[in-house]
C-alpha angles and dihedrals in degrees: 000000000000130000123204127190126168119204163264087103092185132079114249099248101050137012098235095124097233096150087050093049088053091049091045083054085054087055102057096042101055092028097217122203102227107019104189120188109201100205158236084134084175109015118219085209089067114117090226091052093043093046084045087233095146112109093202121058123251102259086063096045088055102043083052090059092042091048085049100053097047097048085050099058102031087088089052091058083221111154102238128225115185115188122196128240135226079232108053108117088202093056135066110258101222129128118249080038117201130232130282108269108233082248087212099318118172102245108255092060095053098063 
């Protein structure tokens, strides 16, 4: 089984990743195979981005969310795929993008 979601996994009115802690319920829950997130993780289309409201810069925001998602599905025994957005504000926007650097994961998560 594969599972497929697609991002902004924030609401649009705070960047406590609610929607992503619901999918990550759903996860393990089914215990899909393959479980891909399509990004933005953090989307630079966010008013709190775009106001520059966030009190933490975008790296650990990210790292938080990161940190998040893997220790959601590491239960479920699902291999991960995270592609990058356009829109990521932790990311280069450029087109081919590049992959997410492991941002000083221990190893076994970075496989």
């Amino acid at each position: 089984m594969v599972l497929v979601a697609c991002g902004p996994f924030t609401p649009s009115d705070s960047v406590a990743f609610e929607p992503l802690s619901d999918l990550l319920e759903v996860v393990a829950r089914d215990r899909p195979d393959v479980c891909i997130l399509l990004g933005p993780f953090l989307d630079a289309k966010h008013e709190q981005v775009e106001s520059c409201q966030l009190l933490s810069p975008f790296s650990d925001v990210f790292r938080l969310c990161l940190r998040t998602i893997i220790e959601g599905t590491k239960s479920a025994g699902s291999q991960l795929v995270l592609v990058p957005s356009l829109r990521d504000v932790s990311h280069d926007f450029v087109y081919p993008q590049p992959p997410f650097p492991s941002l000083d994961l221990p190893k076994e998560d970075r496989a």
